[in-house]
C-alpha positions in Angstrom: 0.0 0.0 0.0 1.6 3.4 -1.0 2.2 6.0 1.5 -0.3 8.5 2.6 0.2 11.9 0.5 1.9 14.6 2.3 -1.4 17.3 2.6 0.0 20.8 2.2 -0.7 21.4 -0.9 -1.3 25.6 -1.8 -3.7 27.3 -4.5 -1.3 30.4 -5.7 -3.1 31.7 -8.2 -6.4 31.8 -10.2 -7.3 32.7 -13.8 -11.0 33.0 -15.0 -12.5 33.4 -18.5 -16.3 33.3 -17.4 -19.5 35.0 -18.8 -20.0 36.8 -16.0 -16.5 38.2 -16.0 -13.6 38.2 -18.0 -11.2 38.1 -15.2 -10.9 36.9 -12.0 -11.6 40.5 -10.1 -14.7 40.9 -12.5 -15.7 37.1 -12.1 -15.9 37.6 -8.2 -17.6 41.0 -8.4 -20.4 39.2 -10.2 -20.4 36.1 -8.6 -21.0 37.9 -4.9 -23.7 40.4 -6.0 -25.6 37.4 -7.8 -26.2 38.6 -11.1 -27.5 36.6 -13.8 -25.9 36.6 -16.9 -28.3 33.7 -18.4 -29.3 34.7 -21.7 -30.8 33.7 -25.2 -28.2 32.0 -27.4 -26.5 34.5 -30.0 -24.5 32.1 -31.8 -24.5 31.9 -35.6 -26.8 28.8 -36.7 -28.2 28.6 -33.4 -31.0 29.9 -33.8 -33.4 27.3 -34.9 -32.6 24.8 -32.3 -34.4 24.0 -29.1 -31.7 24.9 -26.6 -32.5 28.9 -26.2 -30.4 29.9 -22.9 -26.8 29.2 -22.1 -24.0 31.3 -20.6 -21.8 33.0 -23.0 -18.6 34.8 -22.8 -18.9 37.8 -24.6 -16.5 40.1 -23.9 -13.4 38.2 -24.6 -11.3 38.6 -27.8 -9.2 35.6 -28.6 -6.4 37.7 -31.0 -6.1 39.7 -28.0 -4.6 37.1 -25.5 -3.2 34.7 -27.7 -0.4 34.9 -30.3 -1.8 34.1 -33.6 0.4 31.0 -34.4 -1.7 29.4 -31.8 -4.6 30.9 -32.7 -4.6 29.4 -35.9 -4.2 25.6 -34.1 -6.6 25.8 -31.5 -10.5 25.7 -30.7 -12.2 28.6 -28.6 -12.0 26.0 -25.5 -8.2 25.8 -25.9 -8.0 29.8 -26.1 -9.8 30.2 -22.9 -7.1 27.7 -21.3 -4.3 29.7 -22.8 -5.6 32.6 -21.5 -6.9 31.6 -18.2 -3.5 29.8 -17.4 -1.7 33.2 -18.6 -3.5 35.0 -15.6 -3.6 32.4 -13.0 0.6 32.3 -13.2 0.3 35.8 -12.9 -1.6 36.3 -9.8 0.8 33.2 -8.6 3.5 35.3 -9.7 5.4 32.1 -11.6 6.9 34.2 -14.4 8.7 33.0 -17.3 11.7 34.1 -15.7 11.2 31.2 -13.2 9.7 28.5 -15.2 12.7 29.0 -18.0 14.7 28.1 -15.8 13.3 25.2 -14.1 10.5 23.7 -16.8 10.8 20.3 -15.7 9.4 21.8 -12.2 5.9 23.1 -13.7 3.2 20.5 -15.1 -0.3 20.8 -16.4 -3.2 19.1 -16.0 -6.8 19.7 -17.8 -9.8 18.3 -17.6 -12.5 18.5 -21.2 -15.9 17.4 -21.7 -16.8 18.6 -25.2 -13.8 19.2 -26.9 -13.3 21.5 -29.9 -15.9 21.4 -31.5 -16.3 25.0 -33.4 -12.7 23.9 -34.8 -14.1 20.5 -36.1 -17.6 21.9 -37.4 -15.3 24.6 -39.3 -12.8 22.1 -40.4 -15.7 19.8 -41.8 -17.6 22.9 -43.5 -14.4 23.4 -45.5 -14.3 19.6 -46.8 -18.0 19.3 -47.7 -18.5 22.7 -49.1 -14.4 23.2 -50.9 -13.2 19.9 -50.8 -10.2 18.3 -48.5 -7.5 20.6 -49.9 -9.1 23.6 -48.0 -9.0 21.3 -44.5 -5.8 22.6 -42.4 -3.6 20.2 -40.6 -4.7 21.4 -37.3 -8.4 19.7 -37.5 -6.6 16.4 -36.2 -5.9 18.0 -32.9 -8.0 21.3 -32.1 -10.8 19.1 -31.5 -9.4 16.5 -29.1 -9.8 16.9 -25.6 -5.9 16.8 -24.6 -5.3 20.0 -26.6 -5.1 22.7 -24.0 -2.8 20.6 -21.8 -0.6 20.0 -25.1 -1.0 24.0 -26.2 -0.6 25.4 -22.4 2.7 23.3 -22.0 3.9 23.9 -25.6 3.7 27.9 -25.2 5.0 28.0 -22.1 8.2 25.4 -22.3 6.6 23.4 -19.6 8.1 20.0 -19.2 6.5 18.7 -16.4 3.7 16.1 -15.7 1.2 16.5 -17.7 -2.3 15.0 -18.1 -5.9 15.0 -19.0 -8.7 14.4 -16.5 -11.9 13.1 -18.8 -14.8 11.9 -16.1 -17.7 14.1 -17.2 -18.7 17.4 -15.1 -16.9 16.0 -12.0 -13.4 16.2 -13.7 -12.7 19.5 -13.1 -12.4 18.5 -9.0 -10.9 15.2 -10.5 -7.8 17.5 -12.5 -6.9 19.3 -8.9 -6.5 16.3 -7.4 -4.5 15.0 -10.0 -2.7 18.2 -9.5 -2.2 17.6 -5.9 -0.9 14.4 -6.4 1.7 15.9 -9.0 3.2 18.0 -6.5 3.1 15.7 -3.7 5.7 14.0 -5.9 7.9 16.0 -6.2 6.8 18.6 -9.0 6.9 22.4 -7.6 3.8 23.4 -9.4 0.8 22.3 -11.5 -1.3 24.6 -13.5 -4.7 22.6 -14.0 -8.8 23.6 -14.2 -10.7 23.4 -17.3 -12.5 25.7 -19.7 -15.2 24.6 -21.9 -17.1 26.2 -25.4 -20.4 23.8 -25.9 -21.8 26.5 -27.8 -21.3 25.6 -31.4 -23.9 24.7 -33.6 -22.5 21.2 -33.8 -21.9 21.0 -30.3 -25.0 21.5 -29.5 -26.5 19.3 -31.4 -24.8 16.7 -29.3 -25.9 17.8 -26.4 -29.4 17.6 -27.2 -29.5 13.6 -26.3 -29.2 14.5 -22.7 -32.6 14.8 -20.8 -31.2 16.8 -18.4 -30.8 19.8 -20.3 -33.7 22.3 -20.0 -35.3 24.2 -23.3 -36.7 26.5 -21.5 -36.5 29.9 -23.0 -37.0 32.1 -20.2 -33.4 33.2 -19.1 -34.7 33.9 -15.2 -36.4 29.9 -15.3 -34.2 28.0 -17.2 -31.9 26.8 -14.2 -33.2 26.8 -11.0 -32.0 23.7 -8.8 -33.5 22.6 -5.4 -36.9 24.3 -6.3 -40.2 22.8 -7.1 -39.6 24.2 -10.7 -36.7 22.7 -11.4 -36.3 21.8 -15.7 -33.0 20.8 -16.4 -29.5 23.1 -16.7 -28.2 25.2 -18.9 -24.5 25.3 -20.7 -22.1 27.5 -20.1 -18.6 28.0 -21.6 -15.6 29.5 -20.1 -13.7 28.5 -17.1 -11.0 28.9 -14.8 -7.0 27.5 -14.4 -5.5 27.7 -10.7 -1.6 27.2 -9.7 -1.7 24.6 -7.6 1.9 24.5 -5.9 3.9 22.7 -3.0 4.0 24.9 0.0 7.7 24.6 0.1 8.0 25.9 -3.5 5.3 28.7 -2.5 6.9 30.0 0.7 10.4 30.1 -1.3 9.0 32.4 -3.6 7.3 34.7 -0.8 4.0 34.1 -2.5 0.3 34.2 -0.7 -1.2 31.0 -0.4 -5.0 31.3 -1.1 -6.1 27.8 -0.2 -5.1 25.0 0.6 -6.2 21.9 -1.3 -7.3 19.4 1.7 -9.1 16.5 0.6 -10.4 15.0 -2.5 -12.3 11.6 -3.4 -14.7 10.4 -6.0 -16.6 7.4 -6.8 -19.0 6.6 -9.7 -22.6 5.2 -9.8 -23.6 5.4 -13.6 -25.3 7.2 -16.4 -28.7 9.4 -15.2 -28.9 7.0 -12.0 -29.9 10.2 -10.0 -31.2 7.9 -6.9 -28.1 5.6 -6.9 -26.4 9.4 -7.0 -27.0 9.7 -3.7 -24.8 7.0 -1.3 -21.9 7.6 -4.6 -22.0 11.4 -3.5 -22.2 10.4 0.3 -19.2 8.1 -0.1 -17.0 11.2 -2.2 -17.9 13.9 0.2 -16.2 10.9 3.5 -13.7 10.5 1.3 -12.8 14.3 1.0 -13.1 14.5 4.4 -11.1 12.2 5.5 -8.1 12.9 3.1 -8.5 17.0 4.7 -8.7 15.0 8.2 -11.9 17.4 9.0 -15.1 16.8 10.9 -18.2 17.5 9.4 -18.9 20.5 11.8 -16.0 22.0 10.2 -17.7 22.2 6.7 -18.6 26.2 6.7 -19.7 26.2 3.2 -21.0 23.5 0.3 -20.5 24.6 -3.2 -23.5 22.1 -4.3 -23.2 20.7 -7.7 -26.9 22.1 -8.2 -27.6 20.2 -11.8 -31.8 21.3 -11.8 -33.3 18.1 -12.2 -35.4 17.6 -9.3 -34.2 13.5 -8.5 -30.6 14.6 -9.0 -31.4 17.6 -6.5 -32.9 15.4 -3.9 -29.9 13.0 -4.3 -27.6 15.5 -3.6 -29.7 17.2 -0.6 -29.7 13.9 1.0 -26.0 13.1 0.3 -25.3 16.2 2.0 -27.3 15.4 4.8 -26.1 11.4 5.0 -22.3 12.8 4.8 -22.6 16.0 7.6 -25.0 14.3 9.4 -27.5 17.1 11.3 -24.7 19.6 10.0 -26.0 19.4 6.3 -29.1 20.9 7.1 -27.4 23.8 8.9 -24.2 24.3 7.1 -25.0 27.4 4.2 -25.3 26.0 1.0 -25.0 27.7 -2.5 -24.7 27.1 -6.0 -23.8 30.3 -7.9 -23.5 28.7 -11.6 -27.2 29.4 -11.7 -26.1 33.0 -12.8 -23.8 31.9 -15.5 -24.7 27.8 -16.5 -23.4 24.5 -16.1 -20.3 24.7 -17.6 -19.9 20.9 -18.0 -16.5 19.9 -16.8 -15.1 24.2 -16.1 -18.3 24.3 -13.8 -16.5 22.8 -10.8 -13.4 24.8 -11.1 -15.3 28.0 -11.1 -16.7 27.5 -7.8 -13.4 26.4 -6.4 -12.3 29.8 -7.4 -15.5 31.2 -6.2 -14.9 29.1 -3.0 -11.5 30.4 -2.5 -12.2 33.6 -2.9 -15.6 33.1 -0.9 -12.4 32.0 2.2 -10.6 34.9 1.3 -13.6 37.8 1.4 -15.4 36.5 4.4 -18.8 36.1 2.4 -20.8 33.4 0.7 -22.1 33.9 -2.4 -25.8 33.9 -3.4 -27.3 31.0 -6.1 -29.1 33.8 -8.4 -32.9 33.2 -10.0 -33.7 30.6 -6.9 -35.9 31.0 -4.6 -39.0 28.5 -3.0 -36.4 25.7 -2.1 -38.4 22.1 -1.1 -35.4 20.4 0.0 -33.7 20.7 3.4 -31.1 22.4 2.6 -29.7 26.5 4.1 -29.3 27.8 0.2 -27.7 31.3 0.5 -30.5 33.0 -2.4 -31.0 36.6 -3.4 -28.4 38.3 -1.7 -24.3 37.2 -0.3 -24.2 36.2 3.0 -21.3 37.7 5.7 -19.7 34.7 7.2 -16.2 33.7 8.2 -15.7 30.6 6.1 -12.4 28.9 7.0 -13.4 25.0 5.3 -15.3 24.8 1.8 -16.6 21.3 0.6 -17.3 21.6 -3.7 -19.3 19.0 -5.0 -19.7 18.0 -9.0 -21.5 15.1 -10.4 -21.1 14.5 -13.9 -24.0 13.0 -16.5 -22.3 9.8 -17.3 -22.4 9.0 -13.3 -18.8 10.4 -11.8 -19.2 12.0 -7.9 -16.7 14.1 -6.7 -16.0 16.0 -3.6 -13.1 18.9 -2.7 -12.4 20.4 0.7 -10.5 23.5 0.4 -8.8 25.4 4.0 -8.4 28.6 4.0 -5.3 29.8 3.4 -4.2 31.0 7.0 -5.4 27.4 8.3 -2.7 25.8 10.0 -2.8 22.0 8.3 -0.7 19.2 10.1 
């Protein structure tokens, strides 16, 4: 049996590319006053298809964050990665100067749930409407799901573990962990997250199979978990990247630590078996918390995974409440993707960084457009909530059955 993994483990830094905020200071400002960005759908050839509402980045100009050599080899998905890793070594302060020097020392890990598919719908125009002499080279890798690991690592001369994390929504928590594991062998830092773009005509099409996605075309009721009028999700794309970095490597450099990545576990109970969702959740969340060695009654704030079909949403309640025992019906709960989508596997990561920064402000986010909850549950609704959160627990469940859990310590906590 391998040794236990050594548990300080630090998030340094945080990058967002979100629809409510292009940027980490404009994600947060969004995320704590609970707007909702939820929208009709804008894309080109959208338009006739039943999925109406979705969360989509707007304000973010691709040419203007990424050099156009990469540009011209990668899908939208890859150029939020690119830039969201950009900012996240920034705010950890890992400049080139650093990683030059030492690339073996700096891995990456992603995690991808629908791939790039605006690159492949393009590439595929081009052969059916020109013919295969006007299909570029790049259409046999924009698309795959490794490509913002491969791109991220390429641009920045980064040498060292890398990986791809592909277990449906819950991958993103499923990637940090990796992460963690990473630098508990030895590597000095990982950057890893995901970022999504499901918005393509083609990808949507493909995501029209899944029941769980709701058609409603009112942006205000389209995605509203844990209430009697629960229809489904909406997709989002964007995402976030974090530095996730040994705390020897992070007090060398005289760098804040934000977080502290304490426990992770996940387990996996199949496709749409919402019920059987329930002990698999359970099991991820004692799992998390016993890796973070933390009781229950620490738990201070659940980022629930909120997917807005009402079975799924009483799984979850009662996982919480089978895991934290009379604790789960006290602890605040909140869900803040309702504002922005269901960002398939980038949902997670953005409330890590919400929860993060949720430790570092002192105040828990609201879950916009829900209110009328019928499950047992203390949701945080309408407005942020002052608190003094010192332990986070993130939860994600993905369509095709994967449960995972996080705990995240604030980053003053002192961990054995």
């Amino acid at each position: 049996m391998s040794e236990p993994l050594p548990r300080r483990v630090a998030v340094t830094g945080i990058g967002v590319v979100a629809p409510n905020g292009n940027g980490t200071d404009a994600f947060w400002k969004s995320t704590e006053a609970g707007i909702s960005v939820l929208d009709r759908i804008t894309r080109e050839g959208c338009a006739h298809l039943p999925l109406r509402v979705a969360g989509e980045v707007r304000d973010f100009a691709a040419e203007s964050a990424v050099e156009e050599r990469y540009l011209v080899q990668t899908d939208r998905f890859t150029h939020f990665a690119l830039a969201a890793a950009d900012r996240a070594l920034d705010d950890a302060g890992l400049g080139r100067a650093y990683t030059e020097a030492a690339p073996f020392s700096v891995g990456v890990v992603t995690a991808a749930g629908s791939g790039g598919g605006e690159f492949g719908q393009r590439e595929l125009q081009q052969l059916w409407g020109k013919g295969s002499r006007f299909v570029g080279p790049y259409q046999s890798i924009a698309w795959f799901y490794a490509a913002s690991t491969g791109q991220i690592s390429i641009r920045r001369g980064f040498k060292g573990p890398c990986g791809v994390v592909a277990s449906d929504e819950a991958g993103g928590l499923d990637a940090l962990a990796h992460a963690k594991r990473a630098v508990c062998r030895g590597t000095d830092a990982v950057v890893a997250g995901s970022t999504e773009a499901p918005l393509a005509p083609y990808s949507m099409v493909c995501q029209l199979g899944y029941p769980e996605l709701s058609t409603e075309t009112d942006p205000a009721r389209a995605y509203r978990p844990f209430t009697e009028a629960a229809c489904g999700f909406v997709p989002a794309e964007g995402g976030a990247m974090l530095v996730v970095e040994g705390e020897r490597s992070a007090r060398e450099r005289g760098v804040e630590v934000r977080a502290w990545l304490a426990g992770h576990a996940a387990t996996f109970t199949g496709a749409g078996r919402w019920e059987q969702s329930r002990d698999g959740l359970a099991h991820a969340i004692r799992g998390a918390l016993a890796e973070a060695d933390c009781a229950p009654e620490e738990i201070d704030v659940v980022f629930a995974d909120g997917l807005g079909v009402p079975d799924a949403d009483r799984a979850e309640a009662l996982a919480i409440a089978d895991a934290l025992g009379g604790h789960g019906r006290r602890v605040p709960v909140t869900a803040p993707k309702t504002g922005i989508g269901r960002g398939y596997g980038a949902a997670p990561v953005l409330d890590v960084a919400a929860a993060v920064l949720a430790l570092q402000h002192g105040v828990i986010p609201p879950t916009p457009n829900v209110f009328d909850i019928c499950h047992d549950l203390d949701l945080v609704t309408e407005r942020a909530r002052a608190a003094e959160p010192r332990t986070a627990l993130v939860l994600s469940r993905g369509l095709m059955g994967s449960n995972s859990a996080l705990v995240l310590r604030h980053g003053a906590t002192k961990i054995p």
